[in-house]
C-alpha positions in Angstrom: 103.6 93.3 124.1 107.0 95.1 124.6 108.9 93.4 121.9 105.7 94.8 119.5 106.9 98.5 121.6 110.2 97.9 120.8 109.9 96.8 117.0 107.6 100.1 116.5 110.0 102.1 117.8 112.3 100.4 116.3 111.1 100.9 112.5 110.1 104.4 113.4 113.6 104.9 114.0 114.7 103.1 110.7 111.5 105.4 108.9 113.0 108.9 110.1 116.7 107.0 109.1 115.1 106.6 105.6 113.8 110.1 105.1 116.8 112.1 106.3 119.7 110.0 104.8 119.1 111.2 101.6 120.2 114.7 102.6 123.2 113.5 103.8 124.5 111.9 100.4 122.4 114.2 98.1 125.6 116.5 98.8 127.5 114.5 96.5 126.2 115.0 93.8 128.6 112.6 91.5 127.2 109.8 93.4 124.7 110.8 96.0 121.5 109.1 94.5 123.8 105.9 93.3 124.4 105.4 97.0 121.2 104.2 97.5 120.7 105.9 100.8 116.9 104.9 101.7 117.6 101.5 101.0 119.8 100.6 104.2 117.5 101.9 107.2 115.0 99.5 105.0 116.8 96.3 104.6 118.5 96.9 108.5 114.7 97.5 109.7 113.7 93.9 108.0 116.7 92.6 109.8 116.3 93.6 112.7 112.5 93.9 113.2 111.6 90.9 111.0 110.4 91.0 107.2 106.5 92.4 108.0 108.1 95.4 109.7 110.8 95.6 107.1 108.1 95.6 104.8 106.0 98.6 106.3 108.6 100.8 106.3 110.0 100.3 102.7 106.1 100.8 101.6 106.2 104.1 103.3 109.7 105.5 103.1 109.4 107.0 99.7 105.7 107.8 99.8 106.0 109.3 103.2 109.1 111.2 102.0 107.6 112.7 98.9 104.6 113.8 101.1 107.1 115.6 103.3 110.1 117.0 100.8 108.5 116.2 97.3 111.6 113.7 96.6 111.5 111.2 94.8 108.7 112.3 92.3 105.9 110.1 93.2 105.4 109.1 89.4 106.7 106.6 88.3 109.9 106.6 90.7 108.3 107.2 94.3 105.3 104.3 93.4 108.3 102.0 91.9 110.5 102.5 95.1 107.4 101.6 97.5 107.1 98.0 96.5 111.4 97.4 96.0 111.9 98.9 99.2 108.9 96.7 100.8 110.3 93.7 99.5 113.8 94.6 100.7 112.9 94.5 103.9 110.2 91.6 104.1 112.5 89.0 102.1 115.6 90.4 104.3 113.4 89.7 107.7 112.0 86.4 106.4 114.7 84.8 105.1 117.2 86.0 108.0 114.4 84.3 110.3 114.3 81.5 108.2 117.8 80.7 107.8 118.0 81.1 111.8 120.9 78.4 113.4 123.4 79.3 109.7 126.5 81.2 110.0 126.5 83.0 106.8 122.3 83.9 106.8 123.1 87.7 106.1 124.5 86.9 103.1 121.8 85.1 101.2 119.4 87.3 102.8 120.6 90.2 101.9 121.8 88.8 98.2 118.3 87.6 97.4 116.4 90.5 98.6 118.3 92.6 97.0 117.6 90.7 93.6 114.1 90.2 94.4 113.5 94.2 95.0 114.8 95.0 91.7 112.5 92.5 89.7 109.8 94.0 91.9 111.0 97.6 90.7 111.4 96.1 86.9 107.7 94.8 87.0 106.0 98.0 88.8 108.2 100.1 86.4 106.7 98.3 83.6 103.1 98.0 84.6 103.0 101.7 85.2 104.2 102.6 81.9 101.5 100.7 80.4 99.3 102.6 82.2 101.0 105.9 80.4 102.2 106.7 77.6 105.8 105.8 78.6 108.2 103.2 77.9 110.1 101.3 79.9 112.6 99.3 77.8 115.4 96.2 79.1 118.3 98.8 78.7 116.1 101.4 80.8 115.6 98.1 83.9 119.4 97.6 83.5 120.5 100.8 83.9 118.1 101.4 86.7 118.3 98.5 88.8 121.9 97.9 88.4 124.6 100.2 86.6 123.3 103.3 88.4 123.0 101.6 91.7 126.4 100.0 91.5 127.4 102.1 94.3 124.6 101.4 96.6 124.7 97.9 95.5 128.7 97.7 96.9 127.7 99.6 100.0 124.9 97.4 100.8 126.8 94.5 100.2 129.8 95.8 102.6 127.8 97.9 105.0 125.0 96.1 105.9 126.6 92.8 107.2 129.1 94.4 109.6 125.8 96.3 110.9 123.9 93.0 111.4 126.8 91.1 113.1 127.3 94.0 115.4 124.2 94.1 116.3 123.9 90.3 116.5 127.0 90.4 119.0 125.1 93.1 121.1 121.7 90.8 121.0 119.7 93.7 119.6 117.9 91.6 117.5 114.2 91.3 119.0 112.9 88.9 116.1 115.7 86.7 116.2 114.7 83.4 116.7 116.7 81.2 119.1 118.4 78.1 118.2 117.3 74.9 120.2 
């Protein structure tokens, strides 16, 4: 019962992380939206609450955000980002828990939900513009899922392993499975 408490307080935390961010690196404007800033309370919440949490608040993040400030349009990008983000952060939780007792676990976590979100975003893109009159073409998946995010990508990659180790160190991980 209070690690359920904590892991909802937790990912309400990494939910109002997710919708304010954006503010933050929308000053930018060279490179704001490249930085990917929903993304990271997402993939830390999957870490550190475990994949189903992680998952939750990726769903929601850019739904919930759109209801609140309009951003990111709902159609196609906001519907797109729901399922990415809620793969980030179940595949992040689930493998992290799987891989419990390995040294380097972040890594191919993080690395392969990372890969995984984007297919997921590829696929959704492409399934809603079959349902419209849009297209969504190879170049337009490449672009989207990896040379405008090339920034976030880096930042993910750098950022998000010192988090988890710090917070490793501190034994703030409730999910965290122990090692017998």
């Amino acid at each position: 019962m209070k690690l359920n408490v904590k892991k909802l307080v937790l990912s309400g935390l990494f939910l109002a992380l997710a919708l304010v961010l954006p503010f933050f690196t929308g000053q930018i404007p060279q490179i704001g939206g490249m930085l990917c800033p929903m993304h990271l309370p997402v993939i830390l919440c999957g870490f550190v609450c475990g994949g189903g949490w992680g998952a939750a608040v990726g769903f929601v993040a850019p739904l919930l955000r759109y209801l609140l400030f309009q951003m990111p349009p709902i159609y196609p990008t906001g519907l797109a980002m729901a399922f990415e983000m809620a793969v980030y952060g179940f595949v992040c939780g689930w493998l992290y828990l799987r891989l419990s007792g390995h040294k380097w676990r972040i890594y191919p976590a993080l690395i392969s939900a990372m890969v995984l979100g984007r297919v997921v975003w590829g696929i959704v893109r492409l399934i809603l513009a079959g349902l419209s009159t849009q297209s969504f073409t190879m170049a337009a998946f490449i672009s989207g899922a990896l040379l405008t995010a090339i920034p976030g990508i880096l930042l993910q990659l750098v950022l998000v392993p010192l988090l988890v180790t710090a917070l490793e160190r501190a034994k703030v991980m409730p999910h965290e499975r122990r090692a017998v």
